[in-house]
Backbone as a chain_set.jsonl record, in Angstrom:
{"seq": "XXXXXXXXXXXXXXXXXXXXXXXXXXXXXXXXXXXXXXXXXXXXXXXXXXXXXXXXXXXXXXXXXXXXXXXXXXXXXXXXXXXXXXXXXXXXXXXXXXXXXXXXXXXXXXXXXXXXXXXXXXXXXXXXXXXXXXXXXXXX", "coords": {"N": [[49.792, 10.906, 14.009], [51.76, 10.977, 11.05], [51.701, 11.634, 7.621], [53.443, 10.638, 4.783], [54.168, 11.782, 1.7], [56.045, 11.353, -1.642], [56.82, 13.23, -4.093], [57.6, 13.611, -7.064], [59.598, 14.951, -9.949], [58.606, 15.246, -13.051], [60.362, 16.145, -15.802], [59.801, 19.332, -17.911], [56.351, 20.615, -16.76], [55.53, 18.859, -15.628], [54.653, 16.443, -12.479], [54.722, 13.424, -10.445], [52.909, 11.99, -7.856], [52.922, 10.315, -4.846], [51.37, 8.697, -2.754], [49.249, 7.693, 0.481], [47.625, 5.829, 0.183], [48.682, 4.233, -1.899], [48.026, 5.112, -4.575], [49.237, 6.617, -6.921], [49.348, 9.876, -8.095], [49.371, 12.302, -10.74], [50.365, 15.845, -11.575], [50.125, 18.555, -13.934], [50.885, 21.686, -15.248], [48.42, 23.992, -17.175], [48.829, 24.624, -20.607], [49.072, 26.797, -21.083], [50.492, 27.418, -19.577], [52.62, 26.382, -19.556], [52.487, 23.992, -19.776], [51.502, 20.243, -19.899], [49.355, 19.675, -19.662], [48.68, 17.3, -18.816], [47.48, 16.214, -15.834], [46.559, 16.678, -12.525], [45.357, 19.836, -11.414], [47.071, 21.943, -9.317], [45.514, 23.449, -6.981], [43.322, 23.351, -8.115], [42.845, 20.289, -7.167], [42.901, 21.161, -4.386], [40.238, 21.449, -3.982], [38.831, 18.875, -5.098], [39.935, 17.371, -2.739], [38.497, 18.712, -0.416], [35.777, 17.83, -1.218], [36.01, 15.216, -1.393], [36.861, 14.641, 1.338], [34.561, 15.523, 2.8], [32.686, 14.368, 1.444], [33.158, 11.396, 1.666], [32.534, 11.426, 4.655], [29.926, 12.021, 4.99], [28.831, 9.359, 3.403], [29.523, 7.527, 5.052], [27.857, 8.28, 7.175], [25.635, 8.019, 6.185], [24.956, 5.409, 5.716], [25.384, 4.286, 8.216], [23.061, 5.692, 9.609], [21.384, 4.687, 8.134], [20.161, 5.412, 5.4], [17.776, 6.164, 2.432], [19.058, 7.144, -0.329], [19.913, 7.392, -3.299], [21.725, 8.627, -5.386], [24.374, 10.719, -4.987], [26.043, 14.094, -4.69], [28.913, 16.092, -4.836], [29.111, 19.815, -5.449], [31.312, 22.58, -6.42], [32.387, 25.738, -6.168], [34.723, 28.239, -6.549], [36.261, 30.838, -5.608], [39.432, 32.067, -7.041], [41.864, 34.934, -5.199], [43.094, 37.689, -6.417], [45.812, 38.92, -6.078], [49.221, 37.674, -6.013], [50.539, 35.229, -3.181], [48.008, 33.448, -5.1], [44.99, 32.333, -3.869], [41.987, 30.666, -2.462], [39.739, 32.444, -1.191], [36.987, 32.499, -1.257], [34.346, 30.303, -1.059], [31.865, 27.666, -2.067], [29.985, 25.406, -1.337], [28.014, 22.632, -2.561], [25.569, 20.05, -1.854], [23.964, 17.722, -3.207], [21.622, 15.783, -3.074], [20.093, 12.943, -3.936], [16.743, 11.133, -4.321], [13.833, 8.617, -4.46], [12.582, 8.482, -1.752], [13.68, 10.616, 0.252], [14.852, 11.553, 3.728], [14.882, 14.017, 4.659], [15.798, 15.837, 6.721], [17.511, 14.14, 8.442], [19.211, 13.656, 6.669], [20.468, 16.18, 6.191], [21.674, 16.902, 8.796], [23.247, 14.926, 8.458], [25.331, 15.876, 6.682], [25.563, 18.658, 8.422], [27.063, 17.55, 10.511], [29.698, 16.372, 9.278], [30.382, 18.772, 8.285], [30.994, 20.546, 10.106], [32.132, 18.999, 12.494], [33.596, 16.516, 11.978], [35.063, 16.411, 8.932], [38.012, 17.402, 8.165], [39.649, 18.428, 6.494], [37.909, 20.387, 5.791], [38.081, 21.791, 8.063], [40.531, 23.124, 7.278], [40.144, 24.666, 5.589], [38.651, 26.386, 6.337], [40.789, 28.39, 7.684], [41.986, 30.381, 5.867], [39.534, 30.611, 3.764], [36.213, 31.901, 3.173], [33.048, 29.741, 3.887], [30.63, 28.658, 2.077], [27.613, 26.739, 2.867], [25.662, 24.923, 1.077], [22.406, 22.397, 0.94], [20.658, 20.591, -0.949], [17.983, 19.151, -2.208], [16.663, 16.326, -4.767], [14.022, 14.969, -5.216], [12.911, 12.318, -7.049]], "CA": [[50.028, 10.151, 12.789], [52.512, 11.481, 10.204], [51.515, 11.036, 6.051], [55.015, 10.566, 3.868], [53.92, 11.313, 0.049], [56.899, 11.636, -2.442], [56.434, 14.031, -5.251], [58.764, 13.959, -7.956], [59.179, 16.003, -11.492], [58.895, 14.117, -14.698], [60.135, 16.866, -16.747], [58.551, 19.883, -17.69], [55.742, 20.724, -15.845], [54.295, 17.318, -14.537], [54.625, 15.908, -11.537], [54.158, 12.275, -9.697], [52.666, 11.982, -6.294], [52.556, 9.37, -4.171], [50.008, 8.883, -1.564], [49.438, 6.327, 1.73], [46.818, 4.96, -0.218], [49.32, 3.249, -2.413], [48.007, 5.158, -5.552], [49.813, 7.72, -7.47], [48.269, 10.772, -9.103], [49.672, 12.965, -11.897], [50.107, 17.29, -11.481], [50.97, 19.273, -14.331], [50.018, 22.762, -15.558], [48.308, 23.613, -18.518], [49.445, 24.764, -21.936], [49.202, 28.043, -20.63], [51.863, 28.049, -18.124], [54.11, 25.472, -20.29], [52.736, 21.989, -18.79], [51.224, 19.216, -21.287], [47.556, 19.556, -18.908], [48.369, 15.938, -18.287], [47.297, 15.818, -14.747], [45.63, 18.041, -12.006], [45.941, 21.455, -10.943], [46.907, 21.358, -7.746], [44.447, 24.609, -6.565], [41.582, 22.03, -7.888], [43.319, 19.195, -5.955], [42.762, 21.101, -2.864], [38.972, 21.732, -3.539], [39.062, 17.783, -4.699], [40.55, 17.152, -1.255], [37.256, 18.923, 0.177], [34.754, 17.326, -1.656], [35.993, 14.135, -1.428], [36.802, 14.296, 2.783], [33.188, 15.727, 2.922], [31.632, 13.085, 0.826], [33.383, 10.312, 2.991], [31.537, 11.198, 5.874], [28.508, 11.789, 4.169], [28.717, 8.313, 2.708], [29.75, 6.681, 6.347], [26.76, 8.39, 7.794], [24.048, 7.626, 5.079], [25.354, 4.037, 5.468], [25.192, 4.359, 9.303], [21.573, 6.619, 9.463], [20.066, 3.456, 6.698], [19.392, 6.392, 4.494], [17.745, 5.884, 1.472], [19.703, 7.977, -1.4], [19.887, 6.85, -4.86], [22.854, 9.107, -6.052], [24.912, 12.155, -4.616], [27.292, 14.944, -4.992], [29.236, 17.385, -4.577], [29.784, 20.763, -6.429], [32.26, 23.0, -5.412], [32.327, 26.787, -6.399], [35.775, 29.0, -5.627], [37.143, 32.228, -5.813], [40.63, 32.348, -6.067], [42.493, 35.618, -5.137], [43.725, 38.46, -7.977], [47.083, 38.743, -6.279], [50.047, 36.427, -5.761], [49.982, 33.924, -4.169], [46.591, 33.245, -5.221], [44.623, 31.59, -3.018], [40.708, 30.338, -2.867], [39.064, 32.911, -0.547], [35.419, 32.381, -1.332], [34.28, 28.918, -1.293], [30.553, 27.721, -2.038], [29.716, 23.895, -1.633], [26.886, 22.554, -2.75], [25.802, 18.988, -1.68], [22.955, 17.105, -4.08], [20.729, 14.369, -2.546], [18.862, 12.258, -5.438], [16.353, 9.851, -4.432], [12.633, 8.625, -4.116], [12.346, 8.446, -0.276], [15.006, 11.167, 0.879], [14.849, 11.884, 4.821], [15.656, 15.776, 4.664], [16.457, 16.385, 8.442], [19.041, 13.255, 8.599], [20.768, 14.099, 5.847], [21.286, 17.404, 6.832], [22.377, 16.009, 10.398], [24.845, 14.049, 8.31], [26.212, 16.96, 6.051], [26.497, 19.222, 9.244], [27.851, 16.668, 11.471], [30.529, 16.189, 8.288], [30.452, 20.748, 8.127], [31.224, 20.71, 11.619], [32.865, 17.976, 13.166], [34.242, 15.441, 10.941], [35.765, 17.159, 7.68], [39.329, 17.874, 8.665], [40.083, 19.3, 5.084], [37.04, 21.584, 5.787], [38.505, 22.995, 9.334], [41.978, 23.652, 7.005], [39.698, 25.702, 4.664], [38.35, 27.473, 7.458], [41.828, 29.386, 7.953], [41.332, 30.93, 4.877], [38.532, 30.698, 2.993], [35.051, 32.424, 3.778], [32.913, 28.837, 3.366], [29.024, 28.913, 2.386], [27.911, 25.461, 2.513], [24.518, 24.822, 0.511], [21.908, 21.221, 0.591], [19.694, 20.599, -2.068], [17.559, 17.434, -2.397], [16.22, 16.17, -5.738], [12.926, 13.929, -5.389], [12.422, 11.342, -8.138]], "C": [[50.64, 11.076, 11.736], [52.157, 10.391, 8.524], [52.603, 11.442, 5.595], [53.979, 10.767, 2.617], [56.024, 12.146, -0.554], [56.198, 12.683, -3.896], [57.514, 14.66, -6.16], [58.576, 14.467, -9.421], [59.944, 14.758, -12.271], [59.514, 14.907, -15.933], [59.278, 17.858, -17.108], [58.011, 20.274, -16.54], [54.931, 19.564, -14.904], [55.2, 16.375, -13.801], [54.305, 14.445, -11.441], [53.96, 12.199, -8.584], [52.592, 10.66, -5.894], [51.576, 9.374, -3.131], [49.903, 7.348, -0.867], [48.824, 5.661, 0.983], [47.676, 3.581, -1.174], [49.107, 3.887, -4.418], [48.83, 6.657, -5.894], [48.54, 8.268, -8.564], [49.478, 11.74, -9.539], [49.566, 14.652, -11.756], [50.531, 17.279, -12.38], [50.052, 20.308, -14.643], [49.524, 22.398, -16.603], [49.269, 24.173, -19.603], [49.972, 26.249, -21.927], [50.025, 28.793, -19.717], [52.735, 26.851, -18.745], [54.054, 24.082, -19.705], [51.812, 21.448, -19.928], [49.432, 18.888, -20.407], [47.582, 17.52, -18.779], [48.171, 15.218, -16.582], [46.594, 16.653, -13.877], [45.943, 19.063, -11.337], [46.353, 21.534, -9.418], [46.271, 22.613, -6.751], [43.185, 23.464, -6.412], [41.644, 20.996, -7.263], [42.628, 19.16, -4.634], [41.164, 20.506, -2.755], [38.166, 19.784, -4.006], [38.816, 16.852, -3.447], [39.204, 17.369, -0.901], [36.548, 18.519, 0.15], [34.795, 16.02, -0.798], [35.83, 13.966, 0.533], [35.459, 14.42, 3.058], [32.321, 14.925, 2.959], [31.949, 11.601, 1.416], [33.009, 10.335, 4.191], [30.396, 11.278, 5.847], [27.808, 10.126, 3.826], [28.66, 7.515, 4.356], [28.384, 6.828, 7.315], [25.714, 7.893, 7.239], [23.964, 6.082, 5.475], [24.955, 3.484, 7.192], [23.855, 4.62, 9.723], [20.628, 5.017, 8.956], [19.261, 4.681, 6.371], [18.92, 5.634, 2.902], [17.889, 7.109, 0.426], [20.276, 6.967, -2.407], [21.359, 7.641, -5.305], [22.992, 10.561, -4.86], [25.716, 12.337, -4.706], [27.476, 15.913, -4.953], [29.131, 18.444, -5.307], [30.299, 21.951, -5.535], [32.608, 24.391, -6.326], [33.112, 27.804, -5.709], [36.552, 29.822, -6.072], [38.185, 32.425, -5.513], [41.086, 34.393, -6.252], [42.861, 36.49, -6.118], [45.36, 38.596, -7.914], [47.787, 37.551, -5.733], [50.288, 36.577, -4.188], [48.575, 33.842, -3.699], [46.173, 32.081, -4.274], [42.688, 31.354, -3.011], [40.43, 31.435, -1.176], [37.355, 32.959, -0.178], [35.201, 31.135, -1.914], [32.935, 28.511, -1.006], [30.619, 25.925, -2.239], [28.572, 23.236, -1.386], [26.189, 20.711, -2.363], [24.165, 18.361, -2.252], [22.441, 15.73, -3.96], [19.787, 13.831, -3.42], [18.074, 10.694, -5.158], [14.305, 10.055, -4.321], [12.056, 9.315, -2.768], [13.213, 9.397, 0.586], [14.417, 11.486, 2.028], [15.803, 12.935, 4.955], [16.709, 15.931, 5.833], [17.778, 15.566, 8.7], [19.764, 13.348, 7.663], [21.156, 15.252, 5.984], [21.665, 17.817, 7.854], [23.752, 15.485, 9.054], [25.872, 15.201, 7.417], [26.511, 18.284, 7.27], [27.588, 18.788, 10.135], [29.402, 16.495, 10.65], [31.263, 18.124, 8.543], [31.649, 20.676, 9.168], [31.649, 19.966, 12.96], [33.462, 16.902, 12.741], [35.357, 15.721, 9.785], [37.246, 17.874, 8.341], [39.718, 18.493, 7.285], [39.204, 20.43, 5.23], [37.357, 22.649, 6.689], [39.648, 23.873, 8.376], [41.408, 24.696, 6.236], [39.261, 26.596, 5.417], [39.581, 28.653, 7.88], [41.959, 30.025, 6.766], [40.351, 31.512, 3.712], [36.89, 30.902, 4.03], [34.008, 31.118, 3.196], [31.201, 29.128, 3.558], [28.709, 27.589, 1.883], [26.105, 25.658, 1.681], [23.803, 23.101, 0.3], [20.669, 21.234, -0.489], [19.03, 18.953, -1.996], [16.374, 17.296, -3.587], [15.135, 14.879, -5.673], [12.541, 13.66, -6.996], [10.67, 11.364, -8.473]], "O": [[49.951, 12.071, 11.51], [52.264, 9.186, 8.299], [52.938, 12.592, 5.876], [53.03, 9.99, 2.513], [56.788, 12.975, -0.06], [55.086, 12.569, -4.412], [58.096, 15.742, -6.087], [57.489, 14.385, -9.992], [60.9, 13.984, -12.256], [59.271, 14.457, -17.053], [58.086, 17.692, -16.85], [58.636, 20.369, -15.484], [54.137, 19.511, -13.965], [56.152, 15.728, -14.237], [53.575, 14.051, -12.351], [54.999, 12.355, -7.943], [52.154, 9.844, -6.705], [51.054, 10.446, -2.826], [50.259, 6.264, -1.33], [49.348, 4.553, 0.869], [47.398, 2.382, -1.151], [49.735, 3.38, -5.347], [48.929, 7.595, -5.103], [47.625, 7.816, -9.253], [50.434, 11.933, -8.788], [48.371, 14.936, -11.842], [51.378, 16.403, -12.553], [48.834, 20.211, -14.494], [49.672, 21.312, -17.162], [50.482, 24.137, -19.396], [50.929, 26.742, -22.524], [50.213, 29.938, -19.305], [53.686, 26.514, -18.04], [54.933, 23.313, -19.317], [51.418, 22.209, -20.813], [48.629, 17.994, -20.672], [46.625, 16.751, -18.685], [48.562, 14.114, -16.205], [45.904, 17.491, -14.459], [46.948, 19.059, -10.627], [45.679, 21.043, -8.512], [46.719, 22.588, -5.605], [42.515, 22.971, -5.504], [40.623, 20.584, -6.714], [42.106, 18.263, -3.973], [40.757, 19.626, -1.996], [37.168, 19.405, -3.393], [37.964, 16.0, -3.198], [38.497, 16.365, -0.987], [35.985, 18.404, 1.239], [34.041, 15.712, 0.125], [34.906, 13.325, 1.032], [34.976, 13.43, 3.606], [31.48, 14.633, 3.809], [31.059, 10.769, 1.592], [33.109, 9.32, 4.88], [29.702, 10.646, 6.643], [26.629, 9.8, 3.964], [27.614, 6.951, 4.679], [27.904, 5.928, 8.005], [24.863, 7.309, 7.91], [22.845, 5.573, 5.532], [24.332, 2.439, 7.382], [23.357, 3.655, 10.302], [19.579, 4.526, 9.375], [18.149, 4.992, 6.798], [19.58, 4.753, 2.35], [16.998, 7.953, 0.322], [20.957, 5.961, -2.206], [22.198, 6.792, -5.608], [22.138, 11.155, -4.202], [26.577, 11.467, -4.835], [26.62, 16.797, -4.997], [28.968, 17.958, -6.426], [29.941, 22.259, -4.398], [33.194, 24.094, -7.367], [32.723, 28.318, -4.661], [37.465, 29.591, -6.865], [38.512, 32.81, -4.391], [40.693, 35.051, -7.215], [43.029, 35.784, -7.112], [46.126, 38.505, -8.873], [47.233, 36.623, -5.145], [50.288, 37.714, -3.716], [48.061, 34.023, -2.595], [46.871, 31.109, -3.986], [42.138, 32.14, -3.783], [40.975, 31.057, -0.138], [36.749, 33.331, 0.827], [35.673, 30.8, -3.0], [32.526, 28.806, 0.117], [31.214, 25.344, -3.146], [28.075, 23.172, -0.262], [26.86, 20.038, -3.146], [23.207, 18.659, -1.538], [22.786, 14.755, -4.627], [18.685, 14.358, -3.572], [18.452, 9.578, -5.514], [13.653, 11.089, -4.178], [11.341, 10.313, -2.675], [13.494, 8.964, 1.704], [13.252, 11.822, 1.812], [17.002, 12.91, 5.231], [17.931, 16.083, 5.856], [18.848, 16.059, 9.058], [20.974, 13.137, 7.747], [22.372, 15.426, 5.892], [22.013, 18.988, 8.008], [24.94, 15.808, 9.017], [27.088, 15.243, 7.604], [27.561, 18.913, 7.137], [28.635, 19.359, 10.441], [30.362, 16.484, 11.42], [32.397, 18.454, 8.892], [32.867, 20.74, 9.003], [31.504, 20.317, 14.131], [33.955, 16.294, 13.691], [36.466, 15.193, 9.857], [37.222, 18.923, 8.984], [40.408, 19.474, 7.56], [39.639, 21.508, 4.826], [37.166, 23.855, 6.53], [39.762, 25.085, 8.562], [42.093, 25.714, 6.135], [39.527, 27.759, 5.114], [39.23, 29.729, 8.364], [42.559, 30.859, 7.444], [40.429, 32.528, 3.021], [36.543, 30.354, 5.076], [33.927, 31.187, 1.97], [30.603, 29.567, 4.54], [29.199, 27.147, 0.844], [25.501, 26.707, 1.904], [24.485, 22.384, -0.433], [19.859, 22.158, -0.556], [19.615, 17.894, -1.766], [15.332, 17.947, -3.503], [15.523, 13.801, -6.123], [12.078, 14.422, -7.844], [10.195, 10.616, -9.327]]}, "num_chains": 1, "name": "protein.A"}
């Protein structure tokens, strides 16, 4: 399967993307490299990208499992590089389970199963980045 996005310059530093989904999203730098910060970095994009592929199998499993979780999320902690081109080498992701009734062991079945077999944005980080994954679970 081949993804087409278009990505064209508005001027300046900001960008328009297209995407299969049908929605467009917005890059530009900030103020600091001569862009109007009207859109997103595309470094934080990637780690974005991570979260979000992560948290879609997370979500498919919880839903699958009949977990009971009240809220969750990601946080995503990354070291880029000192020289050019910079790049995220150290990458810490943290994944935050918030409920009454949480079932520890299956959700951390569903966040490795996601680690380690599912997350295709996570294998791509794997060719670069040293990845320390971290679960946490917050009882109500």
């Amino acid at each position: 399967m081949t993804n087409h996005i278009t990505t064209t310059w508005l001027g300046g530093m900001k960008f328009e993307s297209t995407n299969p989904s049908g929605h467009n999203l917005f890059i530009d730098a900030g103020p600091e490299n001569d862009g109007q910060g009207e859109g997103y970095r595309p470094k934080a994009l990637m780690l974005s990208a991570l979260a979000g592929c992560s948290g879609l199998d997370v979500a498919a499993l919880i839903k699958k499992m009949k977990l009971e979780v009240d809220d969750f999320k990601i946080e995503i902690d990354a070291d880029l590089t000192e020289e050019h081109p910079k790049f995220y080498d150290k990458v810490t992701m943290a994944f935050h389970f918030f409920g009454t009734d949480l079932n520890e062991s299956k959700l951390q079945r569903a966040v490795d199963l996601s680690v380690e077999k599912y997350c295709g944005v996570m294998e791509m980080f794997r060719q670069f980045s040293e990845l320390k994954i971290e679960t946490h679970f917050h009882k109500k």
